[in-house]
N, C-alpha and C positions, 0 to 999 in steps of 0.2 A: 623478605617480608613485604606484602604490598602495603603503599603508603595509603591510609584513608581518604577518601574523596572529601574534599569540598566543597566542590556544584559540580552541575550537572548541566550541561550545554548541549539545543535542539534545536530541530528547526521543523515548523509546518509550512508544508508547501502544497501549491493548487494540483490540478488533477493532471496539468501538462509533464506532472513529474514520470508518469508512468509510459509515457513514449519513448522512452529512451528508446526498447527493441530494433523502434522501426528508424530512426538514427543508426542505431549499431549496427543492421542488419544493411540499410544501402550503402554503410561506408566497404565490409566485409566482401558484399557479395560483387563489388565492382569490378575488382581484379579475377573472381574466380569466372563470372558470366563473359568478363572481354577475353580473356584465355582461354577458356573454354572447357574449363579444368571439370565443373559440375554442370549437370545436364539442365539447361533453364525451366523443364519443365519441372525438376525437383524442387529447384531454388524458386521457382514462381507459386509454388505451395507454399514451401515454408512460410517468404513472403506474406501470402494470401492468408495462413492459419495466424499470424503473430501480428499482422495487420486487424485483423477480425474480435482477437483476444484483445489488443488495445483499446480498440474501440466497444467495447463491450466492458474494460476496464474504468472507461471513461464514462463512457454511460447510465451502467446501472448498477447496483450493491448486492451482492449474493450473500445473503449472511449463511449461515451455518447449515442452519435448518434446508436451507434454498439448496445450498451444495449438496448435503446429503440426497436431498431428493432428485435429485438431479443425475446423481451418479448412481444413487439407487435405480432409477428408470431406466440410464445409457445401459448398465451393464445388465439388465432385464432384459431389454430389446436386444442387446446382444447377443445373451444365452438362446432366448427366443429364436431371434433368427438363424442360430447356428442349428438348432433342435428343427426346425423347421426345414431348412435345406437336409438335413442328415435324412429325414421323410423323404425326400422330394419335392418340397415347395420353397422355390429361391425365392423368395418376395424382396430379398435385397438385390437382387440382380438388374433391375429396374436402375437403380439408385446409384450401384455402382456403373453402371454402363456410363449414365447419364455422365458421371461424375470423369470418365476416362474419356468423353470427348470435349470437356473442356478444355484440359489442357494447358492450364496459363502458363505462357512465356515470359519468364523474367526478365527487366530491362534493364540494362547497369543504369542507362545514362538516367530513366524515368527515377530510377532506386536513389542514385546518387543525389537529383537535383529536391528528392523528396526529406533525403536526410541534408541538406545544405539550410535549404528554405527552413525547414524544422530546428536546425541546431539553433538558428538566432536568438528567435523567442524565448529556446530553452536556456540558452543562458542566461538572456533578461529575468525569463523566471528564478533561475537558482540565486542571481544576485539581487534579487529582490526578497526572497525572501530570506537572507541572510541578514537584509536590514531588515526588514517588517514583520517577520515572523519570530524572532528569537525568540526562545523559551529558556529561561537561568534556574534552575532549583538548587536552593541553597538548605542548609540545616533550618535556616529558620524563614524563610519566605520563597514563593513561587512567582517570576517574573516574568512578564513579555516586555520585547522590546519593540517600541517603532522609531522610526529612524533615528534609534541611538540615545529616547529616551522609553521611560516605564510609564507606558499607557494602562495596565494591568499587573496589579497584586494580592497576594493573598497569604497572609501568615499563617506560617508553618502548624502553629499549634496541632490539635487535634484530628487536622481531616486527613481522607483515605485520598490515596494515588490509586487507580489501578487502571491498566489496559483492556482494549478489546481490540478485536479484528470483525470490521462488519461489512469488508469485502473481502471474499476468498481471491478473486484476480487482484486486488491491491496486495494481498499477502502476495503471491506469488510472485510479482512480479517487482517487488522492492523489501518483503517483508514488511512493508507496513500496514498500519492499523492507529488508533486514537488511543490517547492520553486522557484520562477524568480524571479528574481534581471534584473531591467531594466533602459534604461535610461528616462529620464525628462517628455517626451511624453509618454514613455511605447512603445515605436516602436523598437529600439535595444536590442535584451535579451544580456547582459553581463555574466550572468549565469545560471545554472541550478542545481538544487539540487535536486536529483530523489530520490526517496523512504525513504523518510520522514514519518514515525510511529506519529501515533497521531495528526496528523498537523490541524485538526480543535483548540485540544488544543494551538499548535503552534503556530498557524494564529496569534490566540486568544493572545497568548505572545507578540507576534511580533507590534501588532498593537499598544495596550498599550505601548510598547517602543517608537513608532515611532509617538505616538499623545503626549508626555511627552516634545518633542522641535517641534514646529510646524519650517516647512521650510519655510525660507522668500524669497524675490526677488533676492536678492543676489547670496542665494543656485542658485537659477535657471539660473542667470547669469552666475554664474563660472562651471555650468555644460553644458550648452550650447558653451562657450569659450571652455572647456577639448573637447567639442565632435566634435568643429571644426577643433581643433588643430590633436586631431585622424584622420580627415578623409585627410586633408594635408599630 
């Protein structure tokens, strides 16, 4: 029988969390490029497409909307193009040529010293925000931590939890997405917790804590009275 939860422990972290790739990718491809094992011009794609995605991870937010239309049009111009060459008229033939004299040659030593220089930061990050960002959800209160005290609370009573995901490359590439913390109705966000790793697992925690004391009439009372008394 699993034992009921009683918090729930998180962490938010900044946007250097989504580079790992390109970490994992110059440490992998070192031995395969100085052996010779994969052809550098494969491993200088790969490289080049997971490079591109991070930085476009880091960049900009594709929510939902964005991705649908987005893979809406790729696979449009795809069909297109394929219907078009099947006629006779390659219009992609341009594009790929172009694309087969690039070329890029993967460099262990460039890859290596890219994932070296990058690791550092990234663990200042991770251990930075294991102090500065904790998040504790308990049965009756929602907590951040900074350096190991509670700069941020908010009781349990009444309010809604729920997730989103408002980058699809943050999804992909850690599963994550934010955490709202809202009130009674779910109409005032109280808070926001961005880049949250994992957080279908997390949900998944979070839920189970929060069906373990069901909220009664009460809770809803004395959160509706707190959120009269704020708007006074």
């Amino acid at each position: 029988m699993a034992r009921e939860p009683h918090e729930v422990v998180f962490y938010s972290y900044p946007k250097l969390l989504f580079t790992w790739p390109v970490i994992v990718l110059g440490v992998l491809f070192y031995p395969l490029a100085s052996w010779e094992l994969v052809s550098p011009v494969v491993l200088g794609w790969i490289y080049v497409i997971t490079f591109v995605t991070v930085v476009l991870t880091m960049g900009i937010d594709v929510n939902r909307e964005a991705a649908v239309f987005w893979i809406i049009t790729i696979v449009a111009i795809a069909f297109g193009s394929g219907w078009l060459q099947a006629k006779g008229y390659d219009f992609a033939r341009p594009v790929t040529v172009a694309l087969s004299y690039l070329e890029p040659q993967y460099s262990p030593g460039a890859g290596l010293a890219v994932s070296v220089f990058l690791a550092v930061p990234y663990a200042v990050m991770l251990f930075w925000a294991r102090i500065n960002d904790k998040w504790r959800f308990t049965h009756n209160e929602f907590e951040h931590y900074s350096f190991g005290k509670v700069d941020k609370s908010f009781a349990r009573g009444a309010k809604t939890v729920r997730t989103a995901y408002p980058d699809l490359f943050e999804f992909l590439l850690c599963l994550a997405g934010e955490v709202i913390i809202a009130d009674s109705r779910g109409e005032r966000v109280l808070a926001r917790i961005p880049h949250v790793p994992l957080l279908p697992v997390v949900r998944k925690r979070i839920q189970r804590l929060l069906e373990v004391k069901a909220v009664t009439m009460q809770d809803v009372e004395a959160e509706e009275e707190e959120e009269g008394e704020a708007d006074l």
